[in-house]
Steps between C-alpha positions, in 0.01 A plus 500: 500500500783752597778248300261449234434917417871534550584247249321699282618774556857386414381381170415820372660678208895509464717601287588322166689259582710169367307189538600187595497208218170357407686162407426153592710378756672251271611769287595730781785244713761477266558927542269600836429402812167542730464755725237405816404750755199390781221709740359242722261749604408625172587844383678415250613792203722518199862496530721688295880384505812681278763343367818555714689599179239765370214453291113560544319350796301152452137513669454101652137500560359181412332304774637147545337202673521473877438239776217455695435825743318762498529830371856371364610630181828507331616623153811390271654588150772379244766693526834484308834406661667801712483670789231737606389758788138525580415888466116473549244354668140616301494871524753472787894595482752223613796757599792245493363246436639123544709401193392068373672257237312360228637213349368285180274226569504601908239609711568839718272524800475831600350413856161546668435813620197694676400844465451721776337841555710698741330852496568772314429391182772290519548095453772204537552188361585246801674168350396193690606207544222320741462099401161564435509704179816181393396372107447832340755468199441120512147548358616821250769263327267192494372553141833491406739342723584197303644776262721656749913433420561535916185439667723660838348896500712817555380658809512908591465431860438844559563532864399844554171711494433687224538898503201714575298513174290867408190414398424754222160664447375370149327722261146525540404546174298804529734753446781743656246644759404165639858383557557808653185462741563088537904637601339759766278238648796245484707691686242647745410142635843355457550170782790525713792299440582212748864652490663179671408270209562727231886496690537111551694294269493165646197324366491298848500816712195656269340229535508501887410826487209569229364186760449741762325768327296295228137615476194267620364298203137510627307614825377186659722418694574151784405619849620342819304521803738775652431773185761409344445503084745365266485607133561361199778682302723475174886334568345170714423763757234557750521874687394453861262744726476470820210675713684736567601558149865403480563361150760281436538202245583148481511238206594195344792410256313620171459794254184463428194670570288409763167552476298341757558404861315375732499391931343217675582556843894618465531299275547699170431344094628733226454441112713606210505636144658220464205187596714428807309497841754540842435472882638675767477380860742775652375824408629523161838410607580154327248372205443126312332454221146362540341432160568638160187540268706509184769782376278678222246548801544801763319443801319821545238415814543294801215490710422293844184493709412190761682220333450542137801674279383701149793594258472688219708483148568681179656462262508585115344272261734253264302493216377897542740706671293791537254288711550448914390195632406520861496176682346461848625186703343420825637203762494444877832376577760653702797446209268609236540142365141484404418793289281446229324714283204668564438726178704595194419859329608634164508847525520659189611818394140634473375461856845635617379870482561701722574184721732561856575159493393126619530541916354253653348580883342214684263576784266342694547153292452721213771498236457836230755548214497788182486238189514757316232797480263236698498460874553046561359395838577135623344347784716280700262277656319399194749572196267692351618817266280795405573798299391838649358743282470907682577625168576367151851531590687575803882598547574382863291384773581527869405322766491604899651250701275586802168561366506331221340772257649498142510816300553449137659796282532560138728757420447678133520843586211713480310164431630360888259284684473359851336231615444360897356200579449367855421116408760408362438593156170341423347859543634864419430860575672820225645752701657837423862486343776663615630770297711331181789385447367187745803298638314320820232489669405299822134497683557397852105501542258606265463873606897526564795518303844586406634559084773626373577703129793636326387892408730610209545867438648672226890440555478225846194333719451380845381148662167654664327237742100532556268403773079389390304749654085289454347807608599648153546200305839602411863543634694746678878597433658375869884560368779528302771232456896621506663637195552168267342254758217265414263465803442131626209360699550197659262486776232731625677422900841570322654873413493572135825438356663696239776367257691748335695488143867463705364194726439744761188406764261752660240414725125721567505545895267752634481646144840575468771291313802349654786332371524139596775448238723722316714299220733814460 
């Protein structure tokens, strides 16, 4: 979601600028060349290039076909022969940027490059050059290869990182005073700056070290039998905890996001953005590929309870893009060999409001995913699927591991509702809501309970987390999360965790927050 609002945001207005031809490729290669930049993690934005010679910049912003993978998207433009510096990246200045050839009839690949968000309002482009994000330019030029005079491309190989990009504050729209107010506010909650990437050059050495501080992409994380959890996290990371809440992170040979992970024994089972499904058998330490469930599909649950393996898919629809298809596979091997599917959902756009996403819990043979704004329940033993219905629509439910009550929350504001059921879902009770805006909540029991709300103010807000109080029906403010730190509840036997903006770690102990992690 993050890639996809900034992607929009780089696509807002610019100045007038000098387009790039609208020709057909046949009438382009006698006098221009194509110009192919890739974002194998999406995020792509405009690019705006200036002649080396002088003359008014050229925008390249059309979106050209791409492989297989997810969340890949690359974009490409006709270009006439000369050399060129890249001065902008969407709203973003390119100071010195790297200087490429066009040549008639020629492709120029730019690279494949990932943005990251180091703090401060700042970003980098870091070029890769991982064999998994290999066929890029292939597929742009396909249309038109035969056409091609030398099908052999020009390559940048930019072998640096970018510089530190400012990201400006666009307009709002309403006026001089809002700016003004949206500047103060800016400023006031400004992120730190994770100074040591903004400084590194080498795109290796960034990428060994944004690996160590990237963020958790989700809170359910593997546990081994010592209280150890591992993470899922961005980079083909996982960030380690110990029980004694030492963080530290290991990984396999990937950029890509990882979204689910899973133990059996210490045995450990991650899943990609990427379809691809890997085992570890030493702690993280060395990983093989177990199954791949197809590139277009990220593997967003892995679940495993007393022999029986669930994983969970998305991925967006061919025909309509704006549609998610979740698939749910279930199998009983060791290797995964035997998935099959379970259940296919098309979530459309309409029963995505207000929706916190698919995660699948299982529990007590139980297996409960989000399709949408309606709570899924599959039973293991029989196959059997039945939609749960607390409300008309739900944003997340949540399910306790140890008592098995679910708590079902639909988060519209001043319209919020919360449900609790303690069978499973075939019955539910309305409680009182939290005050709004409603990020979590979690019934351990169905008279106790911990939520947590953003509360904006005029010019900042804090991450307030709230305790059910059944004698009132309602909840009481318990605490305050850290300046820019999202609270995290993984466990009700676990200390509330706390991830900040600069991939710092806090921890609630004895109601007071320490740092288990500082990425400064």
């Amino acid at each position: 979601m993050r890639s996809m609002l900034f992607a929009a945001f780089l696509w807002l207005a610019v100045p007038c600028i000098a387009e790039a031809a609208p020709k057909q490729p046949a009438e382009l290669v006698g006098t221009h060349g194509y110009v192919h930049m890739s974002f194998s993690k999406g995020g792509a934005g405009a690019l705006f290039v200036s002649p080396e010679g002088g003359g008014r910049e050229v925008r390249i912003d059309a979106f050209a076909p791409v492989p297989p993978l997810a969340n890949i998207q690359s974009i490409g433009g006709w270009l006439p022969s000369g050399r060129y510096r890249i001065a902008r990246w969407g709203m973003l200045e390119w100071k010195d940027g790297p200087v490429f050839e066009v040549q008639p009839g020629r492709a120029t690949d730019l690279g494949d490059f990932i943005g990251v968000n180091v703090g401060g309002y700042k970003m980098v482009l870091m070029p890769i050059t991982d064999p998994d994000h290999q066929g890029a330019l292939e597929a742009a030029v396909a249309p038109f290869a035969s056409l091609l005079k030398n099908p052999t491309p020009l390559r940048l190989n930019q072998d640096s990182m970018s510089p530190a990009m400012q990201m400006g504050q666009p307009s709002s729209g309403l006026g001089l005073v809002a700016d003004l107010l949206l500047a103060y506010d800016r400023k006031l909650n400004k992120p730190s700056t994770i100074q040591a990437l903004v400084a590194e050059k080498s795109p290796a050495e960034f990428l060994r070290l944004i690996r160590t501080v990237t963020l958790p992409t989700q809170d359910e994380p593997a546990r081994l039998a010592d209280g150890t959890l591992y993470f899922p996290a961005d980079f083909g990371q996982l960030r380690k905890r110990t029980s004694e809440g030492q963080w530290s992170n290991v990984g396999m040979e990937t950029v890509r996001q990882i979204l689910a992970v899973e133990s059996d024994a210490d045995r450990l089972v991650a899943g990609s953005d990427d379809g691809v499904i890997r085992e570890s058998l030493d702690g993280g330490a060395s990983w093989s590929v177990l199954a791949s469930v197809g590139s277009l599909r990220s593997v967003m649950d892995i679940d495993h309870e007393s022999g029986v393996w669930v994983v969970t898919t998305a991925e967006n629809d061919a025909a309509e893009p704006n549609k998610i298809r979740l698939r749910v596979l279930v199998g009983h091997r060791q290797d995964l060999s035997d998935l099959s599917l379970s259940r296919e959902f098309v979530v459309d756009p309409k029963d995505r409001i207000g929706w916190l996403g698919a995660r699948g819990q299982l529990s007590d043979g139980r297996y409960y995913i989000m399709a949408g704004n309606t709570p899924q329940r599959l039973d293991l033993a029989s196959g059997h699927w039945k939609a749960l219905t607390p409300w008309d629509k739900i944003s997340s439910l949540r399910v306790n591991r140890s008592t098995g009550v679910l708590s079902a929350l639909w988060s519209q504001g001043a319209f919020s509702k919360v449900y609790v059921s303690t069978d499973h879902g075939d019955s539910w009770s309305a409680i009182g809501r939290p005050p709004y805006v409603i990020n979590d909540v979690q019934m351990d029991t169905a008279t106790s309970g911990w939520a947590s709300r953003w509360n904006a103010n005029a010019f900042t807000g804090v991450w307030e987390m709230h305790a059910f109080s059944p004698a009132k029906n309602d909840w009481d403010k318990v605490g305050e999360a850290p300046f820019n730190c999202k609270p995290m509840r993984v466990d009700p036997e676990l200390p509330v965790l706390c991830i900040s903006t600069d991939a710092s770690i806090f921890a609630l102990r004895d109601g007071e927050w320490q740092v288990e992690f500082s990425a400064q």
